[in-house]
MDTraj code that builds the backbone (N, CA, C; nanometers):
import mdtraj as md
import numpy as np

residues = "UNK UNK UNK UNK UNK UNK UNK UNK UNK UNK UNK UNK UNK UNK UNK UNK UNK UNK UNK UNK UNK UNK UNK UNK UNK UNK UNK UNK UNK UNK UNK UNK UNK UNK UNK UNK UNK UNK UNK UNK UNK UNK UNK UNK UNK UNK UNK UNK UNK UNK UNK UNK UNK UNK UNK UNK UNK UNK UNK UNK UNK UNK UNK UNK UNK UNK UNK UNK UNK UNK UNK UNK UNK UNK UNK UNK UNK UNK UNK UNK UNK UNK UNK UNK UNK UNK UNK UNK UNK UNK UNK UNK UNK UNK UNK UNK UNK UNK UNK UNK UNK UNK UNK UNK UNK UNK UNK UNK UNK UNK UNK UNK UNK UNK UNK UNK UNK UNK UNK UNK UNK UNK UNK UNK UNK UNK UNK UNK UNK UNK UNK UNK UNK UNK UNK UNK UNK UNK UNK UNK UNK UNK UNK UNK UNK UNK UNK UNK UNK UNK UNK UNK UNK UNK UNK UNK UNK UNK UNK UNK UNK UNK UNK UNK UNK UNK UNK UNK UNK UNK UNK UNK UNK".split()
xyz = np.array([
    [-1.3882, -1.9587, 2.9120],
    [-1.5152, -1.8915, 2.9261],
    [-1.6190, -1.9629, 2.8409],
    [-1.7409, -1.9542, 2.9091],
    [-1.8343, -2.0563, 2.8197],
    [-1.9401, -1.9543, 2.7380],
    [-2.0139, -2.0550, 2.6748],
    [-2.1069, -1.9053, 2.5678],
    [-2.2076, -1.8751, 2.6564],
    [-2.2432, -1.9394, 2.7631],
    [-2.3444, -1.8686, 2.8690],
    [-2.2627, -1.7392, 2.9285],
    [-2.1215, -1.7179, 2.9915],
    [-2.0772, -1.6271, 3.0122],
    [-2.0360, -1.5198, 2.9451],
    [-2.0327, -1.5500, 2.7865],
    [-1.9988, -1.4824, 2.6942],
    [-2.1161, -1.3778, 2.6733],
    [-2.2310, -1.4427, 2.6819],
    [-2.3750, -1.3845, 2.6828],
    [-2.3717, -1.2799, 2.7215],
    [-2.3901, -1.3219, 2.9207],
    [-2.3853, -1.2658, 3.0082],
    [-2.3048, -1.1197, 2.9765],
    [-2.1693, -1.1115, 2.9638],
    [-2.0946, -1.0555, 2.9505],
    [-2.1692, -0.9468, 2.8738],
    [-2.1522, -1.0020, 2.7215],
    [-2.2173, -0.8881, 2.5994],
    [-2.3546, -0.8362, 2.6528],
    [-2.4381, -0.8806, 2.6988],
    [-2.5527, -0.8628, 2.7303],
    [-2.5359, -0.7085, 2.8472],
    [-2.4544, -0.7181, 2.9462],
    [-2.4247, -0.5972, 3.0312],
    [-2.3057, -0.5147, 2.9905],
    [-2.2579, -0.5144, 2.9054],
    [-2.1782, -0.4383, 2.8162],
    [-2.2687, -0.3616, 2.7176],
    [-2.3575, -0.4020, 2.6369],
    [-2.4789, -0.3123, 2.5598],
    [-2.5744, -0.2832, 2.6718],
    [-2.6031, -0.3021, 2.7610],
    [-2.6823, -0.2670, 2.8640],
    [-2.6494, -0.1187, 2.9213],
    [-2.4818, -0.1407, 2.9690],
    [-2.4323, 0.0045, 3.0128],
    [-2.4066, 0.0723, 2.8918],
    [-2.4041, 0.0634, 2.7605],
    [-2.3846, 0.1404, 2.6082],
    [-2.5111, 0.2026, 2.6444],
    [-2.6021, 0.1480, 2.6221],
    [-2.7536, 0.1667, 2.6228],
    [-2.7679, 0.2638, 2.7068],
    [-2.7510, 0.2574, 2.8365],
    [-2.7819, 0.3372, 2.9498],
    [-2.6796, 0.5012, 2.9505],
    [-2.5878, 0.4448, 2.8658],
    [-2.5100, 0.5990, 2.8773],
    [-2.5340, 0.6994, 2.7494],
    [-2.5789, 0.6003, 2.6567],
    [-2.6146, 0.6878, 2.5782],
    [-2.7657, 0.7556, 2.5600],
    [-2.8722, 0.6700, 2.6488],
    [-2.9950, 0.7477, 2.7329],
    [-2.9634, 0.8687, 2.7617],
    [-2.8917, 0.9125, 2.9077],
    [-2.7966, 0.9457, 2.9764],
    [-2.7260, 1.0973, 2.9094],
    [-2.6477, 1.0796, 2.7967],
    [-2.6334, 1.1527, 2.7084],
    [-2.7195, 1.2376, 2.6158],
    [-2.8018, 1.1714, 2.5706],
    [-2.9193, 1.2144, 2.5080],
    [-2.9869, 1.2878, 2.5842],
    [-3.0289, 1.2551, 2.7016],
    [-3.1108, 1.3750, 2.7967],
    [-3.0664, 1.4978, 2.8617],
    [-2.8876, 1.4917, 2.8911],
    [-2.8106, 1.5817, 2.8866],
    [-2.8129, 1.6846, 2.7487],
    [-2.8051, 1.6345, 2.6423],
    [-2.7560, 1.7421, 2.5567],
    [-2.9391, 1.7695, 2.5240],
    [-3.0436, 1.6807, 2.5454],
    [-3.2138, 1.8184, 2.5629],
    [-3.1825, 1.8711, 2.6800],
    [-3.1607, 1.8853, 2.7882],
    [-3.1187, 1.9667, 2.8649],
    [-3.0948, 2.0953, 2.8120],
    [-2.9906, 2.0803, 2.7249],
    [-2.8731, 2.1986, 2.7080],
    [-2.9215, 2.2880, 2.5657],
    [-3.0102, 2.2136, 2.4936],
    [-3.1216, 2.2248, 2.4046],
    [-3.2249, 2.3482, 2.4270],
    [-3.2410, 2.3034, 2.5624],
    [-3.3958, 2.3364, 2.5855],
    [-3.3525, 2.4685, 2.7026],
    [-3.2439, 2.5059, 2.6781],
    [-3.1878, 2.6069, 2.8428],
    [-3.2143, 2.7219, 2.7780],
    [-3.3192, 2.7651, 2.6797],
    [-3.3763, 2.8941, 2.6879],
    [-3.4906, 2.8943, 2.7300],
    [-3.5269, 2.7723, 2.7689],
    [-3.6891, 2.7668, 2.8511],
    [-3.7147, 2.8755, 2.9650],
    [-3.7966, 3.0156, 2.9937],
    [-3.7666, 3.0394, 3.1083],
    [-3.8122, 2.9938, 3.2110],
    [-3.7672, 3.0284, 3.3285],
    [-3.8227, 2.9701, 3.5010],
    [-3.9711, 2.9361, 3.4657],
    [-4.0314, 2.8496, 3.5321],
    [-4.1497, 2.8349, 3.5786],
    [-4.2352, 2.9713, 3.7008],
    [-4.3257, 3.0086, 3.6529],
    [-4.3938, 3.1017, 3.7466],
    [-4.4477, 3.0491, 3.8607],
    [-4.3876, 3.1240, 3.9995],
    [-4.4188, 3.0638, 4.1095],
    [-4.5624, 3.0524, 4.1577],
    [-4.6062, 2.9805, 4.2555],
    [-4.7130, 2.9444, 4.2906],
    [-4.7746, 3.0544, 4.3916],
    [-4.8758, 3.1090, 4.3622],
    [-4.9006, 3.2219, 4.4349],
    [-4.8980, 3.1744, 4.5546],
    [-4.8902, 3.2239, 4.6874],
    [-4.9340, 3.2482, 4.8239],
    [-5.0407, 3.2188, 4.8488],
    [-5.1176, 3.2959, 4.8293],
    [-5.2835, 3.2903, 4.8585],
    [-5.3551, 3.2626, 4.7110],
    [-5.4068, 3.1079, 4.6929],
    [-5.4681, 3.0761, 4.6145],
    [-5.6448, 3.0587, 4.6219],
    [-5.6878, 3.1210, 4.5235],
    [-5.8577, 3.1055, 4.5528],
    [-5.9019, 2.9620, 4.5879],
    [-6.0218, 2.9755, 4.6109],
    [-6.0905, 2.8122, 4.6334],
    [-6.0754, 2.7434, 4.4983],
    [-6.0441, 2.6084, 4.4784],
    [-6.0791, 2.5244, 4.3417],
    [-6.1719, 2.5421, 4.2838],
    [-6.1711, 2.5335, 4.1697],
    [-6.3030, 2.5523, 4.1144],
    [-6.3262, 2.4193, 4.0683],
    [-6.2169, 2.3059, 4.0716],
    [-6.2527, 2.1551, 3.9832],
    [-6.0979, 2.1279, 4.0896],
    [-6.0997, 1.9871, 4.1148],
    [-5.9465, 1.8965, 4.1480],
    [-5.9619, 1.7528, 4.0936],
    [-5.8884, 1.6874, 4.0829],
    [-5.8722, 1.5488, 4.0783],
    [-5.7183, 1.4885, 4.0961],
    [-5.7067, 1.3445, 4.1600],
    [-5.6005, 1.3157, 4.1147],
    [-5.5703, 1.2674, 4.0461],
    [-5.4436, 1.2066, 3.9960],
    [-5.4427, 1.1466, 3.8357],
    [-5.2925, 1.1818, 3.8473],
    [-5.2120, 1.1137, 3.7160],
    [-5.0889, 1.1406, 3.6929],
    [-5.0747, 1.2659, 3.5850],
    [-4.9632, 1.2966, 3.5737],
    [-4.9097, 1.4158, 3.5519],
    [-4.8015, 1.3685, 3.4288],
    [-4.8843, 1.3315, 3.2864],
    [-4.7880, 1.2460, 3.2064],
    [-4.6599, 1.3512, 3.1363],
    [-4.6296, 1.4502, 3.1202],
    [-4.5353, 1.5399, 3.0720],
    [-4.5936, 1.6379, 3.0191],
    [-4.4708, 1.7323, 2.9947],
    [-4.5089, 1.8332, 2.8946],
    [-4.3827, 1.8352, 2.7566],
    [-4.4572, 1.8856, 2.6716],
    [-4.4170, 1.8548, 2.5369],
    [-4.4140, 1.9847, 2.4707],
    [-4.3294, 2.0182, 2.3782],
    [-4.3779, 2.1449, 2.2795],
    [-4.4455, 2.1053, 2.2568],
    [-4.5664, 2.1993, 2.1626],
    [-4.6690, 2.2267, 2.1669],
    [-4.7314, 2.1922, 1.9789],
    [-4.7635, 2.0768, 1.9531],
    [-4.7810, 1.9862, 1.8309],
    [-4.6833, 1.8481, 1.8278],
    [-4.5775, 1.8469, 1.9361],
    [-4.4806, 1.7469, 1.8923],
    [-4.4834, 1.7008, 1.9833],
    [-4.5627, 1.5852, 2.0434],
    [-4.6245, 1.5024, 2.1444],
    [-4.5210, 1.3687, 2.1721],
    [-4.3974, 1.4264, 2.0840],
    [-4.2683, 1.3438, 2.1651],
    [-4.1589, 1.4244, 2.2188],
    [-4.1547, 1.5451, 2.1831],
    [-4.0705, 1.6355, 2.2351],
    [-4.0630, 1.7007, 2.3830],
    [-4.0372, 1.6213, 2.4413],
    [-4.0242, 1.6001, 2.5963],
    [-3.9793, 1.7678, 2.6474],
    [-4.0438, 1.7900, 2.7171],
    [-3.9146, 1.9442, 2.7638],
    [-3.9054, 1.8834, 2.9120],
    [-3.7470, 1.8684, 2.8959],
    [-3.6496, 1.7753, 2.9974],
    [-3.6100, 1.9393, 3.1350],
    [-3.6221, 2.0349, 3.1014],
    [-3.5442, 2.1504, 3.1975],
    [-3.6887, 2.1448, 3.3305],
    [-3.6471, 2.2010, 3.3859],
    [-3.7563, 2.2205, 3.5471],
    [-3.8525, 2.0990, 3.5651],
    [-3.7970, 1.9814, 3.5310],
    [-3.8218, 1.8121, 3.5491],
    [-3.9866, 1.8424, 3.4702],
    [-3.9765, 1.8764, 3.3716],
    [-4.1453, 1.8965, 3.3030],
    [-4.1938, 1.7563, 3.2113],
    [-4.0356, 1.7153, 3.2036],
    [-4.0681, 1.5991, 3.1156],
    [-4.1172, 1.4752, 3.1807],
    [-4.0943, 1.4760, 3.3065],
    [-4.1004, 1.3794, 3.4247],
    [-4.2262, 1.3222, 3.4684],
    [-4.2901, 1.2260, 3.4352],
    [-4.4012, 1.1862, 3.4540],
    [-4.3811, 1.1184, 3.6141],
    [-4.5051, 1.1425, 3.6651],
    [-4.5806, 1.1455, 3.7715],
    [-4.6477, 1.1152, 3.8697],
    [-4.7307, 1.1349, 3.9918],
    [-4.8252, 1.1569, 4.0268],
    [-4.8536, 1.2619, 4.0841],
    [-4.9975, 1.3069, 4.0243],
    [-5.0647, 1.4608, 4.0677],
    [-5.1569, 1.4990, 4.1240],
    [-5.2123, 1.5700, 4.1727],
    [-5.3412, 1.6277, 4.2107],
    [-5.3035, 1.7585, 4.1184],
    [-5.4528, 1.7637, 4.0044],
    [-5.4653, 1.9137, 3.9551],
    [-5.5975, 1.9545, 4.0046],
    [-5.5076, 2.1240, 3.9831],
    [-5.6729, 2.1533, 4.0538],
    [-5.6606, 2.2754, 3.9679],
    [-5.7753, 2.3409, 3.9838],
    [-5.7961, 2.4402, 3.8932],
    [-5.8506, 2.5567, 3.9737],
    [-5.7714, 2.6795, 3.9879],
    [-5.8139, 2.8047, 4.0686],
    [-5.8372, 2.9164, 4.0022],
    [-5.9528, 3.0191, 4.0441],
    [-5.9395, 3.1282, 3.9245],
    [-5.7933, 3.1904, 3.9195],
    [-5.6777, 3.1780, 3.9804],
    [-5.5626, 3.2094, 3.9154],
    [-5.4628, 3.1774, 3.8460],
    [-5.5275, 3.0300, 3.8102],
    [-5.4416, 2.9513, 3.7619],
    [-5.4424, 2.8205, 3.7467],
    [-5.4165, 2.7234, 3.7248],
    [-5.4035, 2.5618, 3.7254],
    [-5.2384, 2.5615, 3.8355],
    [-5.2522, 2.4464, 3.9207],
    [-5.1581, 2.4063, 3.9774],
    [-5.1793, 2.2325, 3.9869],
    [-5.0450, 2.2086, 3.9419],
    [-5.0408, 2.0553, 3.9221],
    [-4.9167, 2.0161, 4.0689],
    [-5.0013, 1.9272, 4.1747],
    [-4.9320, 1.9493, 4.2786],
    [-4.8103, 1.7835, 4.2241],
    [-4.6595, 1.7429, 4.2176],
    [-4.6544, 1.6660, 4.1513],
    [-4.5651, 1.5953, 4.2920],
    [-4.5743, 1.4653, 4.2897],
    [-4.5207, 1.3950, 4.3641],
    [-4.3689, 1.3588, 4.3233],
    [-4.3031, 1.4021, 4.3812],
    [-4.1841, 1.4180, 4.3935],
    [-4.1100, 1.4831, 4.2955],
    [-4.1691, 1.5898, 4.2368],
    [-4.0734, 1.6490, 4.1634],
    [-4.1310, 1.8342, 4.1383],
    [-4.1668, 1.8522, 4.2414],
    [-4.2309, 1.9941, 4.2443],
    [-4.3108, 2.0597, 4.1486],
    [-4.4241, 2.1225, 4.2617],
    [-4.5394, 2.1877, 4.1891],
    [-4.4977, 2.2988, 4.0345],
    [-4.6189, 2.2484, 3.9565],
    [-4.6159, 2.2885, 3.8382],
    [-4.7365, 2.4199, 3.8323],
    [-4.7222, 2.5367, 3.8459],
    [-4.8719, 2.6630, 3.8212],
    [-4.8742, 2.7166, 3.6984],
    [-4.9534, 2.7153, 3.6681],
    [-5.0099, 2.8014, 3.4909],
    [-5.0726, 2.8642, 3.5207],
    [-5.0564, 3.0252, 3.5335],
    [-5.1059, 3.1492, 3.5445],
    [-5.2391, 3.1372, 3.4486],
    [-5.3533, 3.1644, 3.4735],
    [-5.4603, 3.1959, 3.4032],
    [-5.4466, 3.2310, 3.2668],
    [-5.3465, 3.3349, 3.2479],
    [-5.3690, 3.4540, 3.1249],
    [-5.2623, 3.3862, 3.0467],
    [-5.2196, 3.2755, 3.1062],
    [-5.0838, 3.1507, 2.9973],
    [-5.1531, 3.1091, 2.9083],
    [-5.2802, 3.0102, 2.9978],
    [-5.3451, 2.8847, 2.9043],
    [-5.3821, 2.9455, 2.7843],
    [-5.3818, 2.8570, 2.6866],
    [-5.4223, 2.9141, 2.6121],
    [-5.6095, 2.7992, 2.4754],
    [-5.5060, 2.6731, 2.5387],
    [-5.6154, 2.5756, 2.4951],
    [-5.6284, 2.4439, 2.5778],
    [-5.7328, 2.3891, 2.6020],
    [-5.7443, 2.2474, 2.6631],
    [-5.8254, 2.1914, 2.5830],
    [-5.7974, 2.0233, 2.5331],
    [-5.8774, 1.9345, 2.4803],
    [-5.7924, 1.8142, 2.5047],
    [-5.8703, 1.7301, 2.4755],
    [-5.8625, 1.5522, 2.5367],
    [-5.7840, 1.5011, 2.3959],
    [-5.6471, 1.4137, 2.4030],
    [-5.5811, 1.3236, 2.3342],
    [-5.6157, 1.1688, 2.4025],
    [-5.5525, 1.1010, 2.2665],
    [-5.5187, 0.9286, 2.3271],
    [-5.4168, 0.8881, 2.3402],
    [-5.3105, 0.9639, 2.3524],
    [-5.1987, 0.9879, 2.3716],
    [-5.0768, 1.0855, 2.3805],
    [-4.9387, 1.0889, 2.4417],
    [-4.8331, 1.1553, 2.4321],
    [-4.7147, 1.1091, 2.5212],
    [-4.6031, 1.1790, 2.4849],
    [-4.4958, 1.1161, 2.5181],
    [-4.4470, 1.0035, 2.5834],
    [-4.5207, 0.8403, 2.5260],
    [-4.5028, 0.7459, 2.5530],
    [-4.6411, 0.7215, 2.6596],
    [-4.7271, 0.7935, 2.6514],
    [-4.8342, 0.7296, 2.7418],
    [-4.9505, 0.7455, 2.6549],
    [-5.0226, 0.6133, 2.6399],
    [-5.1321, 0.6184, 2.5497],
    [-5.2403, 0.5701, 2.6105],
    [-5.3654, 0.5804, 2.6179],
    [-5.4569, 0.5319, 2.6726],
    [-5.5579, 0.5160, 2.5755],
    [-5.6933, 0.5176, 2.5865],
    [-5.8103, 0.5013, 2.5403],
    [-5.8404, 0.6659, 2.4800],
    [-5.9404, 0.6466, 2.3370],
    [-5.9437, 0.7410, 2.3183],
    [-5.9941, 0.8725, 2.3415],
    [-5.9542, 1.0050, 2.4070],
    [-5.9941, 1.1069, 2.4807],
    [-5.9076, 1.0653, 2.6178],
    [-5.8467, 0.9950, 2.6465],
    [-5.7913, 0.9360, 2.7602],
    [-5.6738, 1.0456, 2.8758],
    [-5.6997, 1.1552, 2.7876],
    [-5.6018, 1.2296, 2.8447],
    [-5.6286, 1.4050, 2.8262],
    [-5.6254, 1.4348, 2.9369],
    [-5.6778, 1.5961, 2.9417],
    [-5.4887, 1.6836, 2.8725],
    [-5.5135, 1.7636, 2.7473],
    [-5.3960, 1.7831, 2.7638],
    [-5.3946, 1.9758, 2.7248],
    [-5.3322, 2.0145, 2.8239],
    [-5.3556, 2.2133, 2.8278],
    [-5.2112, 2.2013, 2.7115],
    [-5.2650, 2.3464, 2.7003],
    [-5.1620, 2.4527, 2.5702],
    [-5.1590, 2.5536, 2.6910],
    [-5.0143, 2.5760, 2.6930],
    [-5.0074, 2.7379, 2.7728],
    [-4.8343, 2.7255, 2.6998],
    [-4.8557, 2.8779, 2.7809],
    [-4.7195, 3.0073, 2.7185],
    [-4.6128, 3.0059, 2.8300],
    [-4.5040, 2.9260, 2.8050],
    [-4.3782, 2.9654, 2.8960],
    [-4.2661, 3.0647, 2.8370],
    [-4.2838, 3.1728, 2.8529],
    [-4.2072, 3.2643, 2.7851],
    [-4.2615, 3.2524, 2.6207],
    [-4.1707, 3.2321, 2.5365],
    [-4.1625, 3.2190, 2.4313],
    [-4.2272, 3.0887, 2.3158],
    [-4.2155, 3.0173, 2.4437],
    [-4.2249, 2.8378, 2.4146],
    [-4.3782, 2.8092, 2.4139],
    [-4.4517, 2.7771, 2.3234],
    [-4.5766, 2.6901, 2.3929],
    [-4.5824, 2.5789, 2.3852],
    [-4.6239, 2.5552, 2.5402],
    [-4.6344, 2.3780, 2.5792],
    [-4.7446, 2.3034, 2.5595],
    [-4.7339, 2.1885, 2.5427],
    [-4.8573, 2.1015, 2.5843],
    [-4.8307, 1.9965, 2.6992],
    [-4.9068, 2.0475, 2.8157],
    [-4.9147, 1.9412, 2.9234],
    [-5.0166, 1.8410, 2.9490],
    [-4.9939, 1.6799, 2.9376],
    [-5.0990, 1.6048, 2.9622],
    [-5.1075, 1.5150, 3.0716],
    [-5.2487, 1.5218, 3.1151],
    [-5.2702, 1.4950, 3.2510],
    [-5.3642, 1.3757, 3.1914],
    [-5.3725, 1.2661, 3.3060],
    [-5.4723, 1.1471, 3.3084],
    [-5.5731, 1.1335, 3.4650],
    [-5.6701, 1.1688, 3.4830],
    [-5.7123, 1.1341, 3.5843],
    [-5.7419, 1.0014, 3.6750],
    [-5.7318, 0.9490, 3.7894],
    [-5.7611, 0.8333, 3.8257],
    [-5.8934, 0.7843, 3.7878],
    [-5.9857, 0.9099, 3.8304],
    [-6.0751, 0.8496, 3.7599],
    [-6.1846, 0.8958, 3.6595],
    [-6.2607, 0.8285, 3.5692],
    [-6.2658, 0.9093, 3.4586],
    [-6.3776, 0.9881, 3.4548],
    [-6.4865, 1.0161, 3.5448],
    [-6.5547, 1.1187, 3.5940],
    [-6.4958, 1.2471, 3.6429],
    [-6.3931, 1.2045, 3.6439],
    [-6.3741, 1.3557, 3.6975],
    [-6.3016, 1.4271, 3.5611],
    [-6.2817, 1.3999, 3.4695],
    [-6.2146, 1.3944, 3.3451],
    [-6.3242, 1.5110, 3.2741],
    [-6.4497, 1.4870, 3.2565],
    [-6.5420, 1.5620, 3.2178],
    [-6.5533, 1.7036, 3.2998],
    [-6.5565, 1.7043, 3.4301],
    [-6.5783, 1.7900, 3.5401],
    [-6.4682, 1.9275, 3.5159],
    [-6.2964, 1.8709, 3.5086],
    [-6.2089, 1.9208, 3.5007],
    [-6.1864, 1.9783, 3.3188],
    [-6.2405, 1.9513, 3.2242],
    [-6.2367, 1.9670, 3.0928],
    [-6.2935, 2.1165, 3.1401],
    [-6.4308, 2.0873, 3.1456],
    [-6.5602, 2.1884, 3.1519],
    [-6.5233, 2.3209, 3.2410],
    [-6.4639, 2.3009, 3.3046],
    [-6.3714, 2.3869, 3.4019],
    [-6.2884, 2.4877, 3.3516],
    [-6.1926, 2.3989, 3.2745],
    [-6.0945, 2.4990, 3.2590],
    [-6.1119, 2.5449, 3.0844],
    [-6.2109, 2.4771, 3.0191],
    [-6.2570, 2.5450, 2.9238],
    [-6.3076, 2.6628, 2.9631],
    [-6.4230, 2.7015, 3.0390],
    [-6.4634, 2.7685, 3.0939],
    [-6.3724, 2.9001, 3.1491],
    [-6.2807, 2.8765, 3.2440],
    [-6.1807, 2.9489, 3.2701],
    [-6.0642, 2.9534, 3.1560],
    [-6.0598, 2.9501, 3.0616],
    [-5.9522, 3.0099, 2.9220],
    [-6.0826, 3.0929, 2.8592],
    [-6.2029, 3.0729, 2.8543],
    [-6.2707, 3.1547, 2.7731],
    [-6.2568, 3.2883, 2.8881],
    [-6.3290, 3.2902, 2.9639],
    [-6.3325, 3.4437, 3.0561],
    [-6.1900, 3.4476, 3.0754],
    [-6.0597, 3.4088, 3.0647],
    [-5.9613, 3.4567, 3.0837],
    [-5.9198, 3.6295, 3.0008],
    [-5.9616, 3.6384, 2.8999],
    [-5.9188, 3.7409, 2.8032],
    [-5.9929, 3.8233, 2.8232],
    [-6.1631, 3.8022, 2.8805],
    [-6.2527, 3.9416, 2.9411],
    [-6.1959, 4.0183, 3.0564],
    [-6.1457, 3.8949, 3.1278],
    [-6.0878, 3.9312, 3.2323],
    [-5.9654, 4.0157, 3.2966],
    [-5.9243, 4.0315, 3.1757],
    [-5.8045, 4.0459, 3.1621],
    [-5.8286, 4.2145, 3.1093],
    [-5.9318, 4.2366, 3.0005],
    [-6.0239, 4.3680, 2.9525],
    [-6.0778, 4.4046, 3.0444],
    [-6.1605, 4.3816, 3.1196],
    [-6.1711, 4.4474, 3.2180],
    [-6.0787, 4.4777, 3.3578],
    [-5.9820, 4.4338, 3.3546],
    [-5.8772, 4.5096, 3.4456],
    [-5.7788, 4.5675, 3.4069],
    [-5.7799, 4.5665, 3.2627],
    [-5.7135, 4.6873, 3.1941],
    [-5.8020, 4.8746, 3.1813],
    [-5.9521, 4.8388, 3.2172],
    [-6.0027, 4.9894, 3.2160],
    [-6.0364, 5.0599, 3.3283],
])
top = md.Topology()
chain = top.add_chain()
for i, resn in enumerate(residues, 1):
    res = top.add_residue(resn, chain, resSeq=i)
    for name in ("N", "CA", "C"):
        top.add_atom(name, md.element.get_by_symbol(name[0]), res)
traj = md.Trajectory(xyz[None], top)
């Protein structure tokens, strides 16, 4: 055997190490993260948009720890999206790995990062929401294609988290 094959050899031997212990690692956040509850389904009849764009759909993260992937209901799974924003909610429509909805009365904060879980851009480069999954709060960050619409969609759903809690008072009386 020559040291080119020897290479070869070691080289796809730490390759499959590498890959199983990926592999492993995302299995046991899996098994980590299995008090996450269900995702809330997507209503039926959704109002008109109030803001959309497309853009990718970079993950969701607990909520301060912008590497802490939450791997359960493929949330960690980056993307492509169309979000749009309805008075009932945000729905992130995701290409190939099923729609993501945040009930209105979830969100709880939106503001712009320059990064998270391995995706960094320019600074403000990334729209990223705070909402309530059960117990858990997330941070989900989104990038738009393009960056006009980045402002449009901020202003939006700022807008809709503030009247969320009036809203909410007045259909309690």
């Amino acid at each position: 055997m020559t040291v080119k094959d020897l290479s070869l050899l070691l080289t796809l031997v730490l390759t499959g190490v590498a890959l199983v212990l990926i592999a492993v690692g995302w299995r046991n956040r899996l098994r980590r993260q299995s008090d996450v509850e269900a995702l809330p389904e997507v209503p039926g009849e959704l109002g008109a948009p109030l803001a959309a764009a497309d853009g990718q759909y970079v993950a969701s993260t607990t909520a301060g720890d912008w590497l802490d992937r939450i791997a359960v209901h493929n949330l960690g799974i980056r993307t492509n999206a169309k979000l749009s924003v309805h008075p009932e909610g945000v729905l992130f429509e995701r290409a190939g790995a099923g729609p993501v909805f945040i009930p209105t009365g979830r969100l709880t904060g939106v503001r712009q990062e320059s990064g998270m879980a391995g995706k960094f851009v320019e600074k403000d480069g990334l729209l990223v929401l705070s909402w309530m999954l059960g117990s858990h709060e997330l941070d989900t960050g989104y990038r738009t294609r393009r960056a006009e619409d980045k402002a449009v969609l901020l202003t939006t759903l700022q807008d809709l988290i503030s009247a969320a809690p009036q809203a909410e008072a007045d259909s309690g009386k």
